[in-house]
Biotite code that builds the C-alpha atoms (Angstrom):
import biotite.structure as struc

atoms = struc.array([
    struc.Atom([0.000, 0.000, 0.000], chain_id="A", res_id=1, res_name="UNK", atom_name="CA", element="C"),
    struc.Atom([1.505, 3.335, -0.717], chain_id="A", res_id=2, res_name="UNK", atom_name="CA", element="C"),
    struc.Atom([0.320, 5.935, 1.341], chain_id="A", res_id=3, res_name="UNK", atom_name="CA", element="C"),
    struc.Atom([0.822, 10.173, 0.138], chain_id="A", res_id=4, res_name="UNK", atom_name="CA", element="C"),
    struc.Atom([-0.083, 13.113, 1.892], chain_id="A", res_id=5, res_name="UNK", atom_name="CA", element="C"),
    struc.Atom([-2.005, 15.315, -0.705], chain_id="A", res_id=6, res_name="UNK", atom_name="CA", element="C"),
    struc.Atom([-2.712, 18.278, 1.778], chain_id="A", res_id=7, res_name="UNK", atom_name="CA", element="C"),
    struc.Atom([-3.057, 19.987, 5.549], chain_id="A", res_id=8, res_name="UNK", atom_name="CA", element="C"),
    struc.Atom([-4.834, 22.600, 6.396], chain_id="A", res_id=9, res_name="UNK", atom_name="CA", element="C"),
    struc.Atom([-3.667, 24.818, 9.607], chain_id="A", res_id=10, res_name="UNK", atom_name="CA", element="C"),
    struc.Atom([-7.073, 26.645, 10.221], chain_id="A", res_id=11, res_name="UNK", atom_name="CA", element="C"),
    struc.Atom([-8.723, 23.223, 10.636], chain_id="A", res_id=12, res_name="UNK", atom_name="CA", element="C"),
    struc.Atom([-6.108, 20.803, 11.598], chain_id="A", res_id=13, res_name="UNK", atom_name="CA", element="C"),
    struc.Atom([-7.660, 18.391, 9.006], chain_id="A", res_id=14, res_name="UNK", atom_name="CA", element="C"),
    struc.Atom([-4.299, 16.401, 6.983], chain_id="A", res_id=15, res_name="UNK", atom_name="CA", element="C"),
    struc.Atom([-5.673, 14.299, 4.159], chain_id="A", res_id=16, res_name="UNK", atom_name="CA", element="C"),
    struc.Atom([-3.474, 11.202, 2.771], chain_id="A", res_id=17, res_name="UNK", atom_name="CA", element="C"),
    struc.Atom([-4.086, 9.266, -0.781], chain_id="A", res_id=18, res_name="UNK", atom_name="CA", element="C"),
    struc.Atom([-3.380, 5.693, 0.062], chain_id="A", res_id=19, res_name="UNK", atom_name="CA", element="C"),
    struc.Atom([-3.195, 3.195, -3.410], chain_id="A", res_id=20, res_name="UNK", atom_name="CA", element="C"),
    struc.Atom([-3.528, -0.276, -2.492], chain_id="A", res_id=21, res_name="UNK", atom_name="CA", element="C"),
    struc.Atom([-2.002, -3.330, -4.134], chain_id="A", res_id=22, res_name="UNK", atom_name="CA", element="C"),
    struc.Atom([-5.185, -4.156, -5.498], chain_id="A", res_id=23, res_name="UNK", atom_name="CA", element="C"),
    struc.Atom([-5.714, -0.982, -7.712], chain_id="A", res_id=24, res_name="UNK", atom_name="CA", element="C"),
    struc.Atom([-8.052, 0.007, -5.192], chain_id="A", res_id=25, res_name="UNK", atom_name="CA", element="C"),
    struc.Atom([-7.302, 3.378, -3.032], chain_id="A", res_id=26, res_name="UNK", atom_name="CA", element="C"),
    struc.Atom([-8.917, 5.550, -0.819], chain_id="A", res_id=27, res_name="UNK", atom_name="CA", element="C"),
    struc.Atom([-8.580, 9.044, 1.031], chain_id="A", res_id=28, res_name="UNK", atom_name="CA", element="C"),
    struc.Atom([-8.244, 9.164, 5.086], chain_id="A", res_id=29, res_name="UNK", atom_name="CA", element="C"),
    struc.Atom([-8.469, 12.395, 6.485], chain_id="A", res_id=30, res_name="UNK", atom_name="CA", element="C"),
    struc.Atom([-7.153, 13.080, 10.350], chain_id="A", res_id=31, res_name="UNK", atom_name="CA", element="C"),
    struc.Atom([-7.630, 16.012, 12.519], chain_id="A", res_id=32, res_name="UNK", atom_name="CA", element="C"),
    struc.Atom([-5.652, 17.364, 15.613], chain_id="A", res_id=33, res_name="UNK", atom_name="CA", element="C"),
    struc.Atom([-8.724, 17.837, 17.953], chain_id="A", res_id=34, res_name="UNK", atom_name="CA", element="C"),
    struc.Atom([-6.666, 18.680, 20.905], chain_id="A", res_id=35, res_name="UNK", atom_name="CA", element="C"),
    struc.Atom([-6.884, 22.710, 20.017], chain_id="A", res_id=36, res_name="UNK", atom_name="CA", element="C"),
    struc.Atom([-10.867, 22.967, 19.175], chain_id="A", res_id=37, res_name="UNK", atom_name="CA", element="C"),
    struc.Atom([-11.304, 20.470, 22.546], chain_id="A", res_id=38, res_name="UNK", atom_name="CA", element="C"),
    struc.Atom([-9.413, 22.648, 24.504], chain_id="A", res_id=39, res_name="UNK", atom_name="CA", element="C"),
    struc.Atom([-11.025, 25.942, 23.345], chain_id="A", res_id=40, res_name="UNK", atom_name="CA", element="C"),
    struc.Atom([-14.742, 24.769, 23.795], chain_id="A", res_id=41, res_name="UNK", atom_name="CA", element="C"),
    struc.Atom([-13.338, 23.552, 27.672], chain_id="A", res_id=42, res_name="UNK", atom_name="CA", element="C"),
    struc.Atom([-11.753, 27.139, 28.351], chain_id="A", res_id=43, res_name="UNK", atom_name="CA", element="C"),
    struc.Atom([-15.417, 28.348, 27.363], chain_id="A", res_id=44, res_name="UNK", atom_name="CA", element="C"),
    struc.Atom([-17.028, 25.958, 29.779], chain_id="A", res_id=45, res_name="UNK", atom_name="CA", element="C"),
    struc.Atom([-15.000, 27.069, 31.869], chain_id="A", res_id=46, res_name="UNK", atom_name="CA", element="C"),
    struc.Atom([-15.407, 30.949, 31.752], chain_id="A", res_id=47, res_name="UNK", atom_name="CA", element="C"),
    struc.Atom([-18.291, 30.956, 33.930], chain_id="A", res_id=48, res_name="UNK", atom_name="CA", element="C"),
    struc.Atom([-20.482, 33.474, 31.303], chain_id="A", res_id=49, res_name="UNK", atom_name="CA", element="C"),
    struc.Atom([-23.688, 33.182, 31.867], chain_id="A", res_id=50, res_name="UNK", atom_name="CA", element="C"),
    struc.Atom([-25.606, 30.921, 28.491], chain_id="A", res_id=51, res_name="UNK", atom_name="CA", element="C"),
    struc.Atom([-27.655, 34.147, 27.452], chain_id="A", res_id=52, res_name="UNK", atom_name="CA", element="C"),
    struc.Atom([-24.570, 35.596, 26.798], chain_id="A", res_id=53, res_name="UNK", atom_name="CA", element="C"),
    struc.Atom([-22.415, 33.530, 24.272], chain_id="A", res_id=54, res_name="UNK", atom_name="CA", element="C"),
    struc.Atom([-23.857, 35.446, 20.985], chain_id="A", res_id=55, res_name="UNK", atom_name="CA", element="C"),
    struc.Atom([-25.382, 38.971, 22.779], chain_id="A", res_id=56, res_name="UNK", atom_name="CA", element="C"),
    struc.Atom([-28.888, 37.829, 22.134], chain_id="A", res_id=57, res_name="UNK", atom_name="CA", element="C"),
    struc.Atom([-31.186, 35.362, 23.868], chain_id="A", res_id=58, res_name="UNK", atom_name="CA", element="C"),
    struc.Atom([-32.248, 33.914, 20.541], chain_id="A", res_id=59, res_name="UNK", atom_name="CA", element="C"),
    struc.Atom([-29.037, 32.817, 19.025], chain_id="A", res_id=60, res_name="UNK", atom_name="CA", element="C"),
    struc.Atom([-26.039, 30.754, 21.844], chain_id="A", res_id=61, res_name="UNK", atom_name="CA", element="C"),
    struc.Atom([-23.169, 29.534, 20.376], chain_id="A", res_id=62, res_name="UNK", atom_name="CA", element="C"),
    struc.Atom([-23.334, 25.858, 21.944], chain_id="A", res_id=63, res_name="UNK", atom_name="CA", element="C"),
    struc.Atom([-20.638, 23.534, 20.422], chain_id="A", res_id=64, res_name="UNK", atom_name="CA", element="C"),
    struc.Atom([-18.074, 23.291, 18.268], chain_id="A", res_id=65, res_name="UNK", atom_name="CA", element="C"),
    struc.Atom([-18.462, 20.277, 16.397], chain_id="A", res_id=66, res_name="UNK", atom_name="CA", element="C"),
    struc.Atom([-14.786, 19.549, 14.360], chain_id="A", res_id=67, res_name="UNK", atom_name="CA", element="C"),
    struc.Atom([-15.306, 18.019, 10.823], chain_id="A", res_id=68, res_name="UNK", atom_name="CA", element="C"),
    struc.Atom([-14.240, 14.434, 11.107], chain_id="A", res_id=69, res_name="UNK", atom_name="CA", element="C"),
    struc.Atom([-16.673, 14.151, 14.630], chain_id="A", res_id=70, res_name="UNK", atom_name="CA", element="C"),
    struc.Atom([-19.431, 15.252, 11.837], chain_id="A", res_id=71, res_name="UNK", atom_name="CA", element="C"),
    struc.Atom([-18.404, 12.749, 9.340], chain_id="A", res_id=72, res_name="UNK", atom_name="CA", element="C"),
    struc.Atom([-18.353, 10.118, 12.322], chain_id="A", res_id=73, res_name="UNK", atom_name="CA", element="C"),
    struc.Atom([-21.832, 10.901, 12.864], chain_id="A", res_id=74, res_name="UNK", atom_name="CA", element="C"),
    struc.Atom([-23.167, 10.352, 9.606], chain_id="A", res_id=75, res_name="UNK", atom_name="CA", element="C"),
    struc.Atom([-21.252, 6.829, 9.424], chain_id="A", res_id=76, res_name="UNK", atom_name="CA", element="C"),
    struc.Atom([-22.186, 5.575, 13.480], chain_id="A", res_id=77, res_name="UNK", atom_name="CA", element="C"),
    struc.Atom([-25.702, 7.418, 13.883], chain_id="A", res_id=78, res_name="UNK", atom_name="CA", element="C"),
    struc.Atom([-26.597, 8.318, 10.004], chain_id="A", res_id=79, res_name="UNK", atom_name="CA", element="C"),
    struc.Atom([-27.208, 12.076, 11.185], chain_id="A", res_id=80, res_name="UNK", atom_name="CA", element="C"),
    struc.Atom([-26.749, 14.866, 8.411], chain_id="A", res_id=81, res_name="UNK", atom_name="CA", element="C"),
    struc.Atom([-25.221, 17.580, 10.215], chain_id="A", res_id=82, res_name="UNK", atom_name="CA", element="C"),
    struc.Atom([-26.284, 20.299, 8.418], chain_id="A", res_id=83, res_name="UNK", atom_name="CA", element="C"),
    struc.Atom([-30.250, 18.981, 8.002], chain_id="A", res_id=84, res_name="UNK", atom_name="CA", element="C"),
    struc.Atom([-32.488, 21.520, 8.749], chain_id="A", res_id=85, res_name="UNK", atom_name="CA", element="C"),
    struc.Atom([-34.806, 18.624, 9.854], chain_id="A", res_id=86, res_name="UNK", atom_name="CA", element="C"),
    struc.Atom([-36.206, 19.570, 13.270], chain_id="A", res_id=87, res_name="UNK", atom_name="CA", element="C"),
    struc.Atom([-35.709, 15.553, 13.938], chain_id="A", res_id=88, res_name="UNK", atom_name="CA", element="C"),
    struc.Atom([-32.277, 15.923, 13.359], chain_id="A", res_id=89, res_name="UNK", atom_name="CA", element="C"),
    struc.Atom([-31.349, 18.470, 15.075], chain_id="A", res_id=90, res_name="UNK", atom_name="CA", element="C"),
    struc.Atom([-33.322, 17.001, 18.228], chain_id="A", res_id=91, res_name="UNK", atom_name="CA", element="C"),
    struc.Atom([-31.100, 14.319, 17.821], chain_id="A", res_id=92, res_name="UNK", atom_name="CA", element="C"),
    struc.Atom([-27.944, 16.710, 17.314], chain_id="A", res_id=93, res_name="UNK", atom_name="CA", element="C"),
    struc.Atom([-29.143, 18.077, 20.809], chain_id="A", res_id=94, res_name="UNK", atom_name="CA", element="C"),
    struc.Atom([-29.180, 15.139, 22.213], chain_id="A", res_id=95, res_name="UNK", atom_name="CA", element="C"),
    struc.Atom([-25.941, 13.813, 21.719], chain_id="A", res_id=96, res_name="UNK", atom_name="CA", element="C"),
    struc.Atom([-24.238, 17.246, 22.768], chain_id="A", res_id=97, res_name="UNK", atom_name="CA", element="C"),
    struc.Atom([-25.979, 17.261, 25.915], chain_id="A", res_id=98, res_name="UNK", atom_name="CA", element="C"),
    struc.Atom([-24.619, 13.521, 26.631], chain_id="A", res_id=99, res_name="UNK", atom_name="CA", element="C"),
    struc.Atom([-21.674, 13.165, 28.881], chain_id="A", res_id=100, res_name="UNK", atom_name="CA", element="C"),
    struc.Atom([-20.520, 10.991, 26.191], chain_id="A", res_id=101, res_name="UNK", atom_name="CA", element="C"),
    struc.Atom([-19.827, 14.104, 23.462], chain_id="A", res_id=102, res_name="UNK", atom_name="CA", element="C"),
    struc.Atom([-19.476, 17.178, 26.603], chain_id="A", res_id=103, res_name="UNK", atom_name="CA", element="C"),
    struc.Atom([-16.426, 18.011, 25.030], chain_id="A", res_id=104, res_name="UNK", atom_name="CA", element="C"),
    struc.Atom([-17.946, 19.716, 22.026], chain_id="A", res_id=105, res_name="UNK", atom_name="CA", element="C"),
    struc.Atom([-20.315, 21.662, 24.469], chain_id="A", res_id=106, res_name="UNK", atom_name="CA", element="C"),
    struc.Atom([-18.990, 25.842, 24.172], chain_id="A", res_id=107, res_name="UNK", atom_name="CA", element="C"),
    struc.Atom([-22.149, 26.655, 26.574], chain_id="A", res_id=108, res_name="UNK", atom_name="CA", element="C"),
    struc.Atom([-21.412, 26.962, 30.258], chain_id="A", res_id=109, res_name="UNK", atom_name="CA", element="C"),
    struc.Atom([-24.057, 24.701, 31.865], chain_id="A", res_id=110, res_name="UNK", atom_name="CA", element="C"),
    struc.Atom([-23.591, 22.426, 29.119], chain_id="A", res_id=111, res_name="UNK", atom_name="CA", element="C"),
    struc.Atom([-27.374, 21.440, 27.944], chain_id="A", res_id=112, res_name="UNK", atom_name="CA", element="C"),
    struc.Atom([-29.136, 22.254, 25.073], chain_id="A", res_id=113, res_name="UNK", atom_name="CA", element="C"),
    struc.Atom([-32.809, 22.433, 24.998], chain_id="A", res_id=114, res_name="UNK", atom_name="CA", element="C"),
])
């Protein structure tokens, strides 16, 4: 198997890698560094600011930060579309960022949605 790196990008942290297999097959892996956005939504949890005050306005919180390749783990493990607009999906969305299993994507102070 031959394995090349065909990019990074610094803003996101993602590295993708061509990988050509023996068969004539090949496929694309992407990584991601998640130590930076992981440590950035804790410092928020952290700060103590009230919820009602992440985005100035009581209608719009910034909540989470949900990396790329968490995303694209979604859609394979739970078959959620991120970026539906389905009010299903985005219950579910909720749901799994106010699990203890995914608090580490929580921005919001108190750390539940909903």
């Amino acid at each position: 198997m031959t394995r090349r790196l065909l990019g990074y990008d610094s803003e996101s942290g993602l590295t993708k890698y061509w990988h050509q297999h023996a068969d004539g097959t090949w496929a694309v892996e992407v990584e991601q560094d998640l130590t930076p956005a992981l440590d950035r939504n804790k410092s928020l949890q952290n700060s103590g600011m009230p919820d009602n005050q992440w985005g100035g306005d009581l209608d719009v919180r910034w909540v989470a930060f949900v990396p790329f390749t968490v995303m694209h783990m979604w859609q394979e493990l739970y078959g959620i579309d991120y970026y539906s607009e389905d009010p299903e999906v985005q219950a579910r969305i909720d749901k799994l960022l106010s699990s203890n299993e995914w608090k580490h994507l929580r921005t919001m102070y108190t750390g539940r949605l909903g």
